[in-house]
Backbone bond lengths (Angstrom), bond angles and torsions (degrees), N, CA, C in turn:
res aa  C-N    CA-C-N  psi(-1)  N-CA   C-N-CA  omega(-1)  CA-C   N-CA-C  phi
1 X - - - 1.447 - - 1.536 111.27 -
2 X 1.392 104.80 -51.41 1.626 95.46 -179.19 1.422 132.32 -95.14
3 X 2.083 103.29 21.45 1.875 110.37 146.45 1.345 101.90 -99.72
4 X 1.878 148.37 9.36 1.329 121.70 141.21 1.268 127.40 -56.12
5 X 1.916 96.27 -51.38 1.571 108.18 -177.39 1.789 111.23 -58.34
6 X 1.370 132.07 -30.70 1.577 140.59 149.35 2.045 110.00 -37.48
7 X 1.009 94.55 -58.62 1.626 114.94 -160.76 1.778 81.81 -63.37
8 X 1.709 121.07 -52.10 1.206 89.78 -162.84 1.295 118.98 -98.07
9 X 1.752 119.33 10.48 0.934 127.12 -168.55 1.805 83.88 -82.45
10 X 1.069 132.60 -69.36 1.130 125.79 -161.18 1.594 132.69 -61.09
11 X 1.871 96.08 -5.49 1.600 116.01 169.02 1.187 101.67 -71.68
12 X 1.900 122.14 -32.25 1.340 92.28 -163.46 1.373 104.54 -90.92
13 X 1.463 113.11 -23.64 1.216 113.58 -156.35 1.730 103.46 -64.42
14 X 1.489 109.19 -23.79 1.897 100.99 171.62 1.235 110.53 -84.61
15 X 1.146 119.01 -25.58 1.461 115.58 152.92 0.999 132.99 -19.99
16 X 1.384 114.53 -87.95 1.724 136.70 144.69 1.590 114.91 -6.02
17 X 1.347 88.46 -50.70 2.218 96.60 -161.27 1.655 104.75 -73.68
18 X 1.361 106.04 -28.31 1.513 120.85 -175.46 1.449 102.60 -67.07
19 X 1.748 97.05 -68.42 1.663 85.74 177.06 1.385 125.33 -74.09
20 X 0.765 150.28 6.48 1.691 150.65 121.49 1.705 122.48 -23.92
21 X 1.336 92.69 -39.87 1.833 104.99 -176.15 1.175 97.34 -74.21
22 X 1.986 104.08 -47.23 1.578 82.35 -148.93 1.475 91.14 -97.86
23 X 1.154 143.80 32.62 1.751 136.38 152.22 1.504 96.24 -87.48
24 X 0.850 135.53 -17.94 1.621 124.38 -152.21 1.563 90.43 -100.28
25 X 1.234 125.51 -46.93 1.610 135.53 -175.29 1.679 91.90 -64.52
26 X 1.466 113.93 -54.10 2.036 133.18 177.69 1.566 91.08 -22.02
27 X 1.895 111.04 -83.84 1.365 122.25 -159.27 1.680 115.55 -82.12
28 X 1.107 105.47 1.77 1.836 103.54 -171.29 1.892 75.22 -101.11
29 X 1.363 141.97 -42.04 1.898 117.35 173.06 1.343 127.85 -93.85
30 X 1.517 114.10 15.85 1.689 132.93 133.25 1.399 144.37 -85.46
31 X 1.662 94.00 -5.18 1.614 90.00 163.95 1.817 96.52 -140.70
32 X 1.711 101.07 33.84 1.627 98.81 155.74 1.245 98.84 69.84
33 X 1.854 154.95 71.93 1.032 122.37 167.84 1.611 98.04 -134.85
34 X 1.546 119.17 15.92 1.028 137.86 151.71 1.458 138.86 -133.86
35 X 1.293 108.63 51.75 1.016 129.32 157.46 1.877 139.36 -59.57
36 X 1.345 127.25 114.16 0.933 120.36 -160.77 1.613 112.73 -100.14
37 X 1.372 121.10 134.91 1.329 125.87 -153.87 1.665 96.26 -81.70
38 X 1.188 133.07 -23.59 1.377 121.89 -160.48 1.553 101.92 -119.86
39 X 1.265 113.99 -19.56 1.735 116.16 -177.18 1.651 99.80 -116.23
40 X 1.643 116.59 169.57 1.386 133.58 -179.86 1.322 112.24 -76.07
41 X 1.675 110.82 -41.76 1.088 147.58 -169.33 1.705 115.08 -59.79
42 X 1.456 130.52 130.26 1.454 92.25 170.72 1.617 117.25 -104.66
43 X 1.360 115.86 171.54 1.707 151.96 -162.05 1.482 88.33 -45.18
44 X 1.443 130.89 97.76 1.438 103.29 164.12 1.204 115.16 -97.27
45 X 1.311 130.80 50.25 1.216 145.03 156.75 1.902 110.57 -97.91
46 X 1.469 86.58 -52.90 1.732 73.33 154.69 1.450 139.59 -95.22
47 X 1.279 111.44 9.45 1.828 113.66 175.58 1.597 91.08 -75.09
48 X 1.670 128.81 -30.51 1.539 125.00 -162.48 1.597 90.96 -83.91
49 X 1.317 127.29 -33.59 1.297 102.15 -157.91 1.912 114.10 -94.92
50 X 1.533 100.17 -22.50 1.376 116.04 -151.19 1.459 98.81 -65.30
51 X 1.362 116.03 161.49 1.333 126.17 170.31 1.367 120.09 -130.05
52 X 1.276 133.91 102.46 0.996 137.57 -170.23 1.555 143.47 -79.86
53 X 1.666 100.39 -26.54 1.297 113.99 164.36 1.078 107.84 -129.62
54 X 1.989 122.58 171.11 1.776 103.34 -175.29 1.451 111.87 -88.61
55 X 1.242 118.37 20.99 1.551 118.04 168.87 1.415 136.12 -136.49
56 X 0.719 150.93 138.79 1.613 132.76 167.40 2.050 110.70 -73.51
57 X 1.077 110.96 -23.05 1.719 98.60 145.33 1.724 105.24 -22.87
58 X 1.452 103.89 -106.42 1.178 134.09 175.42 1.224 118.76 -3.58
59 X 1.509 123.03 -50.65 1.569 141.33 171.30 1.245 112.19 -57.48
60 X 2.027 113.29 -45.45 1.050 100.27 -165.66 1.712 102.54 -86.28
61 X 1.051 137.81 -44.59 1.394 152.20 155.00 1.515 97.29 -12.55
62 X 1.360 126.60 -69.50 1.369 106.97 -168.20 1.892 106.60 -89.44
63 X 0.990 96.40 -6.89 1.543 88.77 144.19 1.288 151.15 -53.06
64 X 1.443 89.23 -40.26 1.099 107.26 -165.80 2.058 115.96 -83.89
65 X 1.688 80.34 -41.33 1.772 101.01 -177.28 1.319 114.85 -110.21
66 X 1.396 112.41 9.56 2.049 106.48 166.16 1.463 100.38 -67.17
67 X 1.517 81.10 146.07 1.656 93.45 173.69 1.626 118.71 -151.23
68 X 1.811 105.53 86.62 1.681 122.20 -158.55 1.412 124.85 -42.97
């Protein structure tokens, strides 16, 4: 019982980390902060690096409760 409760603690916890990435990549190409000057396309050098809010709290929170 307590390597499911392991197994699923650690499903969520990549869970979590994923959606963190992908809100942070979400709000850094809704308020334009990787935008590329010569292509349409944006920088995916900066969707990997950028940071958009000062926490990953925050990422996961509006992850969790945006609603488009």
């Amino acid at each position: 019982m307590k390597a499911v409760v392991l197994v699923l603690l650690v499903i969520i916890g990549f869970m979590a980390n994923q959606l963190v990435v992908i809100e942070n990549q979400r709000y850094a190409l809704m308020v334009g902060m990787c935008k590329s000057a010569t292509l349409a396309v944006p920088d995916a050098n900066c969707l990997s690096q950028v940071q958009t809010r000062t926490s990953w709290l925050w990422h996961l929170y509006y992850g969790l409760t945006y609603r488009p």
